[in-house]
MOPAC internal coordinates of N, CA, C and O (Angstrom, degrees):
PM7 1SCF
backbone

  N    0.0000 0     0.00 0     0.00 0    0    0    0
  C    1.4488 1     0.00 0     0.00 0    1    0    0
  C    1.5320 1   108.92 1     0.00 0    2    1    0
  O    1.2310 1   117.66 1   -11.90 1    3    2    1
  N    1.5605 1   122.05 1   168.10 1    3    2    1
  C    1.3758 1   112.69 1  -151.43 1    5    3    2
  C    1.8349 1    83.09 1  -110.39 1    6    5    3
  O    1.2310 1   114.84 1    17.19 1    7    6    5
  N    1.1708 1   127.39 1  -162.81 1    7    6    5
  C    1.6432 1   165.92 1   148.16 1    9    7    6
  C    0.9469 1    86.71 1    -1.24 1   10    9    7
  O    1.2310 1   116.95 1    13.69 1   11   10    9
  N    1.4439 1   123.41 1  -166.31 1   11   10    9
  C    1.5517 1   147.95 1   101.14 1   13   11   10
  C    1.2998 1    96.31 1   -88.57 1   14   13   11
  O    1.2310 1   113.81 1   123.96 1   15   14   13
  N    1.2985 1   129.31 1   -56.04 1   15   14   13
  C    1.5947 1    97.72 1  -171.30 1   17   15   14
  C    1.5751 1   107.11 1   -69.19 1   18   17   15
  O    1.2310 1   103.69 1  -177.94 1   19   18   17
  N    1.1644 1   147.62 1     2.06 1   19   18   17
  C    1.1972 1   150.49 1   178.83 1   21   19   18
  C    1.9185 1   106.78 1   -79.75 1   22   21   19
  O    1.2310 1   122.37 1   149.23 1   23   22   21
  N    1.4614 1   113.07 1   -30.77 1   23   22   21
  C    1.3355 1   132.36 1  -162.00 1   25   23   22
  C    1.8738 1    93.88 1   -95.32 1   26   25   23
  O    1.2310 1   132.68 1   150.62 1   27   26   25
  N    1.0408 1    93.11 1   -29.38 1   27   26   25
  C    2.1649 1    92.91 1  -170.82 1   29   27   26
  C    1.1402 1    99.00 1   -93.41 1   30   29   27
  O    1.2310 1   115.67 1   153.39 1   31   30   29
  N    1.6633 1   125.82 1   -26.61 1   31   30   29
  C    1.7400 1   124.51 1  -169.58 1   33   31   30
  C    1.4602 1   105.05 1   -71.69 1   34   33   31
  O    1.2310 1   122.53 1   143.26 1   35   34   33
  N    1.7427 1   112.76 1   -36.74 1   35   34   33
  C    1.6048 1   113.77 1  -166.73 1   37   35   34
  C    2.0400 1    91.44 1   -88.54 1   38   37   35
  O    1.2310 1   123.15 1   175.35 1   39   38   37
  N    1.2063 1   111.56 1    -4.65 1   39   38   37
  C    1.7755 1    93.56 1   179.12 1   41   39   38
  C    1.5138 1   104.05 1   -97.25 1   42   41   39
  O    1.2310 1   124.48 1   138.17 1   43   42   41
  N    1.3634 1   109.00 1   -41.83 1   43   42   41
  C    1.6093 1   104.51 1   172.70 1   45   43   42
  C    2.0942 1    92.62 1   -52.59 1   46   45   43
  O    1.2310 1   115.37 1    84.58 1   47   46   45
  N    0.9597 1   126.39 1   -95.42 1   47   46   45
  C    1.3680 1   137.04 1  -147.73 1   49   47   46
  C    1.4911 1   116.81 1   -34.45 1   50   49   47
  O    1.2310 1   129.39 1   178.91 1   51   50   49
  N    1.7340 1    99.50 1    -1.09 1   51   50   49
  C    1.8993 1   121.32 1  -172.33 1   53   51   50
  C    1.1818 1   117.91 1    92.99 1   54   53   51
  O    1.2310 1   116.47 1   167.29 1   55   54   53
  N    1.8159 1   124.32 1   -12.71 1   55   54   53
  C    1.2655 1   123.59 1   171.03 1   57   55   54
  C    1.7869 1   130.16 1   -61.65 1   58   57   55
  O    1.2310 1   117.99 1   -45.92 1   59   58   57
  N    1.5333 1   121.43 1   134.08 1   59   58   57
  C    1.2703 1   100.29 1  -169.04 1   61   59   58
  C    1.6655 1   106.84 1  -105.99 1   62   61   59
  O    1.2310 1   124.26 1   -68.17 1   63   62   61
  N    1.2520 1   109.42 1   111.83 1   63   62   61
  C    1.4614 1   114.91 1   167.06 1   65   63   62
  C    1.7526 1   120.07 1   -41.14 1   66   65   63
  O    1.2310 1   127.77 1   -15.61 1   67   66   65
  N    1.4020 1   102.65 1   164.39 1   67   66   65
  C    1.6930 1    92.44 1  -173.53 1   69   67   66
  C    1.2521 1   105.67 1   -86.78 1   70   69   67
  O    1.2310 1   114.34 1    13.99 1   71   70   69
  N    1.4602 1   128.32 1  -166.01 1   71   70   69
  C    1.3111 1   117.15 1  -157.67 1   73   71   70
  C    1.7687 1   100.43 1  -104.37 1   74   73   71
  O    1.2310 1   111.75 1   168.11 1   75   74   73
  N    1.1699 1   133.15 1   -11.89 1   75   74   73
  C    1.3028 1   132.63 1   154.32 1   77   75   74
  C    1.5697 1   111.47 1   -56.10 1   78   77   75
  O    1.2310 1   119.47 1   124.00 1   79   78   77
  N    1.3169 1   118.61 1   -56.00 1   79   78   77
  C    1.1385 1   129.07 1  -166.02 1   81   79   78
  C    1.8971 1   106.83 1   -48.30 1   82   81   79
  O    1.2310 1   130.92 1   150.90 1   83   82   81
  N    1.5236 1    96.54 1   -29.10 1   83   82   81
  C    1.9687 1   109.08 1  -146.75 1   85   83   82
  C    1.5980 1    71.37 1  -102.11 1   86   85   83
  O    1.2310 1   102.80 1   170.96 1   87   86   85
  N    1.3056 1   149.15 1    -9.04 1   87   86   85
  C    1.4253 1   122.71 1  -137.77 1   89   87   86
  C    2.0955 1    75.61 1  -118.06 1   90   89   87
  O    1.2310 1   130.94 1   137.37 1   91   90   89
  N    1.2054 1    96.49 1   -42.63 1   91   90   89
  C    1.9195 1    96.44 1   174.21 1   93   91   90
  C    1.1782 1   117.51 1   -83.13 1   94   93   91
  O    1.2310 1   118.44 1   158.50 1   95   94   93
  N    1.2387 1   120.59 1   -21.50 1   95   94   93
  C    1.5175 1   106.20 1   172.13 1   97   95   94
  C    1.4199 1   112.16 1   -89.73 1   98   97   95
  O    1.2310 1   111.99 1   164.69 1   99   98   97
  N    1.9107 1   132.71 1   -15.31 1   99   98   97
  C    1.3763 1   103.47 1   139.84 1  101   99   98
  C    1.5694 1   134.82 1   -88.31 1  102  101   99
  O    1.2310 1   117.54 1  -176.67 1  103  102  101
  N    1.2086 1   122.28 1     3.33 1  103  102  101
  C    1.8974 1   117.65 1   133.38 1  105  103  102
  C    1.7040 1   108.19 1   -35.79 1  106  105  103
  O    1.2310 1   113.26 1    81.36 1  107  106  105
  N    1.0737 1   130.35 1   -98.64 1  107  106  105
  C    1.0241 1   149.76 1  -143.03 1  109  107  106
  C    1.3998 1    96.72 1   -64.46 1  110  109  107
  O    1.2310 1   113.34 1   150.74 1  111  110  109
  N    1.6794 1   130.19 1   -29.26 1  111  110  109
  C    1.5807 1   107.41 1   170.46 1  113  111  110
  C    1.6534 1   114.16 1  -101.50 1  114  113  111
  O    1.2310 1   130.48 1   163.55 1  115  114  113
  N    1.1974 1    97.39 1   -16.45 1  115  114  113
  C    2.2414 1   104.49 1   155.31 1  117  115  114
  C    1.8928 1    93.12 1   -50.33 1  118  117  115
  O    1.2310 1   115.88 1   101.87 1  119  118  117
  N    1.3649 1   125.42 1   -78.13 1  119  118  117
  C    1.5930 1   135.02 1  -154.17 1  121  119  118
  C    2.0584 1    79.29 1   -52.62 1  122  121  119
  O    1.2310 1   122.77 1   119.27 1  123  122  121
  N    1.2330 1   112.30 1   -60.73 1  123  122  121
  C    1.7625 1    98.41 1  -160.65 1  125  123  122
  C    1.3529 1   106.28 1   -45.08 1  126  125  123
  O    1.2310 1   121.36 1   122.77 1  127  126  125
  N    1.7602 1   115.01 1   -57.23 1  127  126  125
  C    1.0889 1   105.10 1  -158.45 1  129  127  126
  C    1.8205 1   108.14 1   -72.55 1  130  129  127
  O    1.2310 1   107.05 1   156.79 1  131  130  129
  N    1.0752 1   141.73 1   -23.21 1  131  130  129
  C    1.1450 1   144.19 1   152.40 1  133  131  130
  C    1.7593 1   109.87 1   -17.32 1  134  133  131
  O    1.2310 1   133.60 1   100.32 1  135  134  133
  N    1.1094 1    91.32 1   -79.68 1  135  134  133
  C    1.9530 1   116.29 1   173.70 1  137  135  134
  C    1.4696 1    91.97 1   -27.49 1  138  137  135
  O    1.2310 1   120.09 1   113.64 1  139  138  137
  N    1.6823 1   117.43 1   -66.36 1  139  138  137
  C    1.1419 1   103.72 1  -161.70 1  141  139  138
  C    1.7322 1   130.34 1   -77.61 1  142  141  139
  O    1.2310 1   131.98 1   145.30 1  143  142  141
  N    1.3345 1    94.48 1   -34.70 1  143  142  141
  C    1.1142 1    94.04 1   159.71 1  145  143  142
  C    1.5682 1   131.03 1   -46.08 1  146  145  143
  O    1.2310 1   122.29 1   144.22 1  147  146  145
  N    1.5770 1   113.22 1   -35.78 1  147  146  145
  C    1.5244 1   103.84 1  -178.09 1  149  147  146
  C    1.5226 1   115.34 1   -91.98 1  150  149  147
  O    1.2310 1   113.51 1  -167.12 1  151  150  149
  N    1.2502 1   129.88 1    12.88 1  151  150  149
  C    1.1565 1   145.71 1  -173.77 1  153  151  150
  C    1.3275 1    84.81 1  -103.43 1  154  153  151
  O    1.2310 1   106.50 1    96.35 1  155  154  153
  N    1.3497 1   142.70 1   -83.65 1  155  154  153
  C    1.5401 1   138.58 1   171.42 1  157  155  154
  C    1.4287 1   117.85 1   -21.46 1  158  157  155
  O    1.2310 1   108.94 1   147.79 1  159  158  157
  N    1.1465 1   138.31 1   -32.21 1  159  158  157
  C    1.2677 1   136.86 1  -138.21 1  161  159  158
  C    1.7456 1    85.81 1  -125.26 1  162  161  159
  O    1.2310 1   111.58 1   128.12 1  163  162  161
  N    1.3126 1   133.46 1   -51.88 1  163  162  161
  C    1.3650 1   133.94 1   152.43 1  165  163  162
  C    1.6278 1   113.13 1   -27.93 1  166  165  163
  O    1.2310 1   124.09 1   120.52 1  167  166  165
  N    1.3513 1   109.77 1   -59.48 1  167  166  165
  C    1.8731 1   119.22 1   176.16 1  169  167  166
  C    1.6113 1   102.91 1   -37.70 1  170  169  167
  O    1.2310 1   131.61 1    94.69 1  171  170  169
  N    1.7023 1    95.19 1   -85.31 1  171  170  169
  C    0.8764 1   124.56 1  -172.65 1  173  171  170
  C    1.8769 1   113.54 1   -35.30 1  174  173  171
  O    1.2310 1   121.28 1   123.07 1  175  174  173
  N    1.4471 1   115.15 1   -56.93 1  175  174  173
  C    1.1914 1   103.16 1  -178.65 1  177  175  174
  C    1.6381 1   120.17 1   -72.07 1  178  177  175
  O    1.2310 1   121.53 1   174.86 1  179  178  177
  N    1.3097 1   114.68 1    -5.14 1  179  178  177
  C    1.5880 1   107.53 1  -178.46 1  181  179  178
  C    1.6628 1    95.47 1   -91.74 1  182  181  179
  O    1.2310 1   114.66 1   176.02 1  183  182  181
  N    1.2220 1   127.72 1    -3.98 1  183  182  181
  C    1.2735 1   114.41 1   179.20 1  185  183  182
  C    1.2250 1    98.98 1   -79.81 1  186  185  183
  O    1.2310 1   120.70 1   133.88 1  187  186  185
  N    1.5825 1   116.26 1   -46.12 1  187  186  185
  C    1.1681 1   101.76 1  -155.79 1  189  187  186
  C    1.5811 1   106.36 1   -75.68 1  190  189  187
  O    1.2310 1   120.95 1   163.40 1  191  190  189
  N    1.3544 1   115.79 1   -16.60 1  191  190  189
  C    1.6837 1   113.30 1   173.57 1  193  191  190
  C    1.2853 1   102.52 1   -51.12 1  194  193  191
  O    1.2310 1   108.99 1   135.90 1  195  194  193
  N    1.2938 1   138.22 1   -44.10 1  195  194  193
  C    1.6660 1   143.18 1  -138.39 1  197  195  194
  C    1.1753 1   107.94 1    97.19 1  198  197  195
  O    1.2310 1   105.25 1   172.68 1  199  198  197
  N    1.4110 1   144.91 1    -7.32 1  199  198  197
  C    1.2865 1   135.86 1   177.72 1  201  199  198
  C    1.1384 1   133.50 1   -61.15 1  202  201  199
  O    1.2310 1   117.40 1   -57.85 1  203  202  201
  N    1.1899 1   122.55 1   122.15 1  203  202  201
  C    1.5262 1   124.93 1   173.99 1  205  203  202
  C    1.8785 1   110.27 1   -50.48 1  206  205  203
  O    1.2310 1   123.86 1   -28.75 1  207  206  205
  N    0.9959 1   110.20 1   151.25 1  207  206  205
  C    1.8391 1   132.71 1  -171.72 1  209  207  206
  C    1.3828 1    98.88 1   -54.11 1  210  209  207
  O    1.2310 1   106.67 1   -46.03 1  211  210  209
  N    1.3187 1   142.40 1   133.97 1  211  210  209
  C    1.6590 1   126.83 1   163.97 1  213  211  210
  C    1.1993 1   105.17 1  -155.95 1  214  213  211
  O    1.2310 1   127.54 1   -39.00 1  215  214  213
  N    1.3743 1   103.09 1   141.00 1  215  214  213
  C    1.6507 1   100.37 1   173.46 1  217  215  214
  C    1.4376 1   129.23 1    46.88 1  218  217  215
  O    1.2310 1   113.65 1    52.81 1  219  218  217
  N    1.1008 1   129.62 1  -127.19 1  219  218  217
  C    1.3133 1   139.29 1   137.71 1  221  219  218
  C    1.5838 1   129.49 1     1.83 1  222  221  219
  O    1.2310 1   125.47 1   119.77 1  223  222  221
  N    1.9697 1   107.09 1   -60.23 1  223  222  221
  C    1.2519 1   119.40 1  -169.29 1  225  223  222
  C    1.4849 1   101.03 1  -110.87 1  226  225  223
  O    1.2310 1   123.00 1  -144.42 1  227  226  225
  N    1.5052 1   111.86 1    35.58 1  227  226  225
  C    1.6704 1   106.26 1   165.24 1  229  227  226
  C    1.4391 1   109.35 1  -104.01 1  230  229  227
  O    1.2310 1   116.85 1   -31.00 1  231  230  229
  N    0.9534 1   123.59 1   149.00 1  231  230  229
  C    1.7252 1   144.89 1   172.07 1  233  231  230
  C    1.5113 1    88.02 1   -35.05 1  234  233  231
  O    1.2310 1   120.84 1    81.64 1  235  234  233
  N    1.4480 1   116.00 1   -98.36 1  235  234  233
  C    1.4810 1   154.91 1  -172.23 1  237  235  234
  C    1.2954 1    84.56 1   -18.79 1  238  237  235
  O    1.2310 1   104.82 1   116.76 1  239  238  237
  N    1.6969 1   145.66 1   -63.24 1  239  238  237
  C    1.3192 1   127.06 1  -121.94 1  241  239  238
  C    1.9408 1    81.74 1  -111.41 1  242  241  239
  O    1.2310 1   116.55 1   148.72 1  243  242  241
  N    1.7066 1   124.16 1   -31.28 1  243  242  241
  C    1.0715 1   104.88 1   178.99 1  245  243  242
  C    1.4995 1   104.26 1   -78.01 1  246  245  243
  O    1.2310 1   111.31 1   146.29 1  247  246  245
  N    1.1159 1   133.97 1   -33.71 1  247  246  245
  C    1.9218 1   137.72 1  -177.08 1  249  247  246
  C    1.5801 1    98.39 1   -39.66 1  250  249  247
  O    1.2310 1   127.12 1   124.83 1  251  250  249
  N    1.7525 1   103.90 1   -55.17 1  251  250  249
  C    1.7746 1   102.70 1   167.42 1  253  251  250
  C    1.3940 1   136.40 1   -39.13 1  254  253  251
  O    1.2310 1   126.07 1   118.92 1  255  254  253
  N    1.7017 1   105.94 1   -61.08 1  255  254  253
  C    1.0796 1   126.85 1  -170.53 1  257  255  254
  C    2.0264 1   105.46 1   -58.34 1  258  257  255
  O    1.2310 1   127.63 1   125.59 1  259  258  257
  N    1.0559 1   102.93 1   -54.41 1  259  258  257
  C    1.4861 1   141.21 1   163.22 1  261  259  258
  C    1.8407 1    98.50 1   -16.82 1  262  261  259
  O    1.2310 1   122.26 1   104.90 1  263  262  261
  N    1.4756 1   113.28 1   -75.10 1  263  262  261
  C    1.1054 1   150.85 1   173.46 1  265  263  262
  C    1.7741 1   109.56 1   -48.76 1  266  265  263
  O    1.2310 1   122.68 1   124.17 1  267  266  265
  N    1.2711 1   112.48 1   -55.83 1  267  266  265
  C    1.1514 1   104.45 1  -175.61 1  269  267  266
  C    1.8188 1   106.72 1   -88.00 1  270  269  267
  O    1.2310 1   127.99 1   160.51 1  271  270  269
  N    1.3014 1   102.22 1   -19.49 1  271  270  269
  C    1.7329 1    84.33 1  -169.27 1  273  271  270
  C    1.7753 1   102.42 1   -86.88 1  274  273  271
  O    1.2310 1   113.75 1   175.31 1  275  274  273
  N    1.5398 1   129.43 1    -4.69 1  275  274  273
  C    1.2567 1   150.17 1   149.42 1  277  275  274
  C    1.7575 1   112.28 1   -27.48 1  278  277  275
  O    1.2310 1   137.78 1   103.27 1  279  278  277
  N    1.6125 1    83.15 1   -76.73 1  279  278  277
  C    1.3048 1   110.19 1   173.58 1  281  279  278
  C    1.4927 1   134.74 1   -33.22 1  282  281  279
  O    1.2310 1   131.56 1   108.02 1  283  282  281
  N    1.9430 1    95.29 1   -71.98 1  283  282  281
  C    1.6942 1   102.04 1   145.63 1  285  283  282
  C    1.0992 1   138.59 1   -26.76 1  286  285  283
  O    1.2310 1   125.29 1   116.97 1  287  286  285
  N    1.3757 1   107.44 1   -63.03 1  287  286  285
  C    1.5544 1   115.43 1  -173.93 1  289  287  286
  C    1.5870 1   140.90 1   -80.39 1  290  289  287
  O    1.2310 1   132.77 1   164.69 1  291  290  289
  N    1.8831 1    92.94 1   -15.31 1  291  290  289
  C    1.0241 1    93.50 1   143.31 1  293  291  290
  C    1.1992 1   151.35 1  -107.08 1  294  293  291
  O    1.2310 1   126.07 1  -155.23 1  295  294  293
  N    0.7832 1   105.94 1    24.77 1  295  294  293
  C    2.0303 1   143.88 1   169.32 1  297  295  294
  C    1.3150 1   127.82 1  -109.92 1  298  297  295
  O    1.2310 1   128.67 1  -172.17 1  299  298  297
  N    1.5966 1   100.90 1     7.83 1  299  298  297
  C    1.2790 1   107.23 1   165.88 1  301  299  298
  C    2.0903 1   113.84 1  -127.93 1  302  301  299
  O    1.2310 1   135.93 1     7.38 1  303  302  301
  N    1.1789 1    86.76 1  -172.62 1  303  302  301
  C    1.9101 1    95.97 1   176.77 1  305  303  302
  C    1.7188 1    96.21 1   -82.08 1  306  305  303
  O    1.2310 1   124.14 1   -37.54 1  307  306  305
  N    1.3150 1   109.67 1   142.46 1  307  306  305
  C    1.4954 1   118.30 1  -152.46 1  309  307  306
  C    1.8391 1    83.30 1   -87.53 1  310  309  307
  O    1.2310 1   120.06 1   139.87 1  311  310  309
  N    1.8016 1   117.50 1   -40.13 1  311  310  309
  C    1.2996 1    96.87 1  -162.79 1  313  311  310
  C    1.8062 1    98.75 1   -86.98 1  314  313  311
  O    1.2310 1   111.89 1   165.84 1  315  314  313
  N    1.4503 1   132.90 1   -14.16 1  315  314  313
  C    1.5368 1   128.44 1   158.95 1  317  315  314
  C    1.3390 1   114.40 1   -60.57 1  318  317  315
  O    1.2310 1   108.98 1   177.33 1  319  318  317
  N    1.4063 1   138.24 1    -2.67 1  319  318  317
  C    1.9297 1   131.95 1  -156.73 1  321  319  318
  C    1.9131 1    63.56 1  -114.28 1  322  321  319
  O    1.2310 1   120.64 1    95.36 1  323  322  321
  N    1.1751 1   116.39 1   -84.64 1  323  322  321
  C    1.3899 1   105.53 1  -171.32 1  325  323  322
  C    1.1822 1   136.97 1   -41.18 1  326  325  323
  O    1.2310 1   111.45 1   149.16 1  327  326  325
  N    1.2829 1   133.71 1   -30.84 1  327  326  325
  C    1.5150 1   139.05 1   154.85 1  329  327  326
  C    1.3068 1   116.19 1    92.99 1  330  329  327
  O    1.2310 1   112.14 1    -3.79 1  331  330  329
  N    0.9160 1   132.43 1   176.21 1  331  330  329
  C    1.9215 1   133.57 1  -175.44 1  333  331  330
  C    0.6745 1   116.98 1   -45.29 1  334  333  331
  O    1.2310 1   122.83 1   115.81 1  335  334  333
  N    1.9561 1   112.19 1   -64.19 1  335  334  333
  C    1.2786 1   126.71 1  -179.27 1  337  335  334
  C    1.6127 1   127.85 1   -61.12 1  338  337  335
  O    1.2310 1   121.05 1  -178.58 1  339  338  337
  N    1.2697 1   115.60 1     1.42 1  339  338  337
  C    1.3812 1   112.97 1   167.60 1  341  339  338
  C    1.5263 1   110.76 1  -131.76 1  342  341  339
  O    1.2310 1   123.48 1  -170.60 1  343  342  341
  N    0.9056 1   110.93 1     9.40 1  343  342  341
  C    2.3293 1   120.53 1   156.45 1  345  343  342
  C    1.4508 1    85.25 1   -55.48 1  346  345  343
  O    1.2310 1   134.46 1   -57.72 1  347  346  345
  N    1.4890 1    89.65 1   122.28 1  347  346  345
  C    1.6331 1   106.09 1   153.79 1  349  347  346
  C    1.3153 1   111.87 1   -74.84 1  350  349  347
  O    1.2310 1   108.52 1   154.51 1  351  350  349
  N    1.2454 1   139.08 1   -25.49 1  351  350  349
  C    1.6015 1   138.96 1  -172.99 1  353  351  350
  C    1.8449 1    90.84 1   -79.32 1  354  353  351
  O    1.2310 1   107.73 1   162.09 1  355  354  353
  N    1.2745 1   140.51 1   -17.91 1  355  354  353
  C    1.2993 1   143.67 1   171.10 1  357  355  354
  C    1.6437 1   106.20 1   -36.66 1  358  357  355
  O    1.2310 1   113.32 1   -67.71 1  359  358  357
  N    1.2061 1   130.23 1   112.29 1  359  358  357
  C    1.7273 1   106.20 1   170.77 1  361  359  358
  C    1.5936 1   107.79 1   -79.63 1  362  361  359
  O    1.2310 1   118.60 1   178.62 1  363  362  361
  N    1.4240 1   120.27 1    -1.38 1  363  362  361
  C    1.4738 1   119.05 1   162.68 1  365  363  362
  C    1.3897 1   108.71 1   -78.98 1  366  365  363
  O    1.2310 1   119.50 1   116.20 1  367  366  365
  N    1.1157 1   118.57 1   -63.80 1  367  366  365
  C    1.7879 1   125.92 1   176.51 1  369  367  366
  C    1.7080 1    85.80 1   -22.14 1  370  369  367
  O    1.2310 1   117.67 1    97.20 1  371  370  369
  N    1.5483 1   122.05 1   -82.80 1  371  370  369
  C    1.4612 1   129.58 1  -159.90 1  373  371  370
  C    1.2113 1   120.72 1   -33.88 1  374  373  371
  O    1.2310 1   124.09 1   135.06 1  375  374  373
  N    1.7561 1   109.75 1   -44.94 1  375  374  373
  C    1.5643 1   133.90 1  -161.51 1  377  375  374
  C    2.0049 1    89.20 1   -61.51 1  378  377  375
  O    1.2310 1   133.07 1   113.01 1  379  378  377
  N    1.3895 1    92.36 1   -66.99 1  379  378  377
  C    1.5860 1   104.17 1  -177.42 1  381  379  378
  C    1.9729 1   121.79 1   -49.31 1  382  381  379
  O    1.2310 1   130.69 1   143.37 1  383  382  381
  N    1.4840 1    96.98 1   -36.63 1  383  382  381
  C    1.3918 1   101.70 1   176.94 1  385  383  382
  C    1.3784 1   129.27 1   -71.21 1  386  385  383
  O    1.2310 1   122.96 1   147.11 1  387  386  385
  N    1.9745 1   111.93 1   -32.89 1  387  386  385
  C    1.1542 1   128.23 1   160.14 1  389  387  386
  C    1.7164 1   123.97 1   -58.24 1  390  389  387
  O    1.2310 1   128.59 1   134.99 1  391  390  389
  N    1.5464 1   101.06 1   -45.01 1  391  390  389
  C    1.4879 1    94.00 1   172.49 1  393  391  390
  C    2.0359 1   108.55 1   -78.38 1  394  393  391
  O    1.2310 1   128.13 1   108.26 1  395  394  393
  N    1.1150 1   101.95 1   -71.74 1  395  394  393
  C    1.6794 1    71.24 1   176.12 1  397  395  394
  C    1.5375 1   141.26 1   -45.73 1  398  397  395
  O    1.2310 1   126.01 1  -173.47 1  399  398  397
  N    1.3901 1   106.05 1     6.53 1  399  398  397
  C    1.9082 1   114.35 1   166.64 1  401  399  398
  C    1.8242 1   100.43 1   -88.06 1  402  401  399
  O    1.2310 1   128.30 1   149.35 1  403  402  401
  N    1.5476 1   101.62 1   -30.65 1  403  402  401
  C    1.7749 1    96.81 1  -167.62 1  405  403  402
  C    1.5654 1    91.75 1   -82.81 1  406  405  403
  O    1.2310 1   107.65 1   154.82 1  407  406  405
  N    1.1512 1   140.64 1   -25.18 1  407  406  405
  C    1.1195 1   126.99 1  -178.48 1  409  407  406
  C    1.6584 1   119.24 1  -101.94 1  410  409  407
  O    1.2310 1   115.98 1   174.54 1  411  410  409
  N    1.2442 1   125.24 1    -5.46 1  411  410  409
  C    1.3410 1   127.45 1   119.68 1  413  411  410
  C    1.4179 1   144.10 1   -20.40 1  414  413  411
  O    1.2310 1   129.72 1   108.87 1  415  414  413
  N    1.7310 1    98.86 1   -71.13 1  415  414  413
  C    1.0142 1    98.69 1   150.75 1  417  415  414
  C    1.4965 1   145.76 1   -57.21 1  418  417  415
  O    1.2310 1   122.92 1   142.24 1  419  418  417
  N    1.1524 1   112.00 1   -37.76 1  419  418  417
  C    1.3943 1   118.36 1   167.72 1  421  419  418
  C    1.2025 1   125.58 1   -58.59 1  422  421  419
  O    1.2310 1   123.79 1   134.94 1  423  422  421
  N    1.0473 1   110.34 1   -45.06 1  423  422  421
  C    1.8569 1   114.12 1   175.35 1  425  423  422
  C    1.1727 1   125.93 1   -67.77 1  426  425  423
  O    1.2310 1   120.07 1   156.69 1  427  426  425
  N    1.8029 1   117.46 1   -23.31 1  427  426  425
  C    1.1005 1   135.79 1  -179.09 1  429  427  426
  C    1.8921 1   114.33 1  -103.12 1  430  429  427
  O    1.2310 1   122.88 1   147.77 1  431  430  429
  N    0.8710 1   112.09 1   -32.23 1  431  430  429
  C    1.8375 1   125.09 1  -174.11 1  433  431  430
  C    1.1034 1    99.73 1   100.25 1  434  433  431
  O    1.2310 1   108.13 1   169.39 1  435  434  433
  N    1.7331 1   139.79 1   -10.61 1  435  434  433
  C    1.1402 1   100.87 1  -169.73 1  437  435  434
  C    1.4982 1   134.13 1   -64.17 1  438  437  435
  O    1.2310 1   113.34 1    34.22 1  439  438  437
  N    1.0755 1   130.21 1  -145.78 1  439  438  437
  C    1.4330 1   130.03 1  -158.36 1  441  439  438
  C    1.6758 1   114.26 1   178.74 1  442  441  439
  O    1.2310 1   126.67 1   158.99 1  443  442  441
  N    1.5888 1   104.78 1   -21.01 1  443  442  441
  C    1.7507 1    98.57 1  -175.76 1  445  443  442
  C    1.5544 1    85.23 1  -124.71 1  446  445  443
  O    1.2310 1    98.65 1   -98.06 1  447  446  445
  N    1.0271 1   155.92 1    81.94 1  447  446  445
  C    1.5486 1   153.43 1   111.19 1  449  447  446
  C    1.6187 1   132.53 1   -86.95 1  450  449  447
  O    1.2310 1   120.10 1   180.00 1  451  450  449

């Protein structure tokens, strides 16, 4: 399998990747944006505590982290950056995905997910 940036260069340019190709490279930018989101939400909540930036909850060190796991992934095979444990064709991946939807649901009420 090719990139991810190898997989986004032929969709920007009008080329259509195969359907494995499109099915891991949105794994692998669902898992990024995940990443980023909780790196934001870490920032974000120590500001709003009053806390000064540290480690973990500084701009600078997630902007890095941010940066390099970017980097990786798109320089790598979208279904190798993601790994076993998150292949949807995994019947473990599934086992794990089904119970955290039932317990989703539960905590939340929903009912249509």
């Amino acid at each position: 399998m090719r990139t991810l940036f190898e997989i986004i260069e032929q969709i920007k340019s009008g080329g259509r990747p195969d359907y494995e190709e499109l099915r891991y490279a949105i794994m692998a930018l669902d898992a990024l944006s995940t990443f980023d989101h909780m790196a934001m939400r870490k920032i974000a909540e120590r500001e709003k505590e009053g806390k000064k930036p540290f480690l973990v909850s500084s701009a600078v060190f997630q902007h890095d982290e941010q940066f390099k796991r970017w980097k990786t992934a798109l320089n790598s095979d979208p279904k190798k950056w993601c790994g076993e444990s998150n292949d949807p064709d995994s019947p473990e991946y599934q086992k794990c995905r089904a119970l955290a939807l039932r317990l989703f649901k539960k905590v939340t009420g929903e009912s249509s997910i």
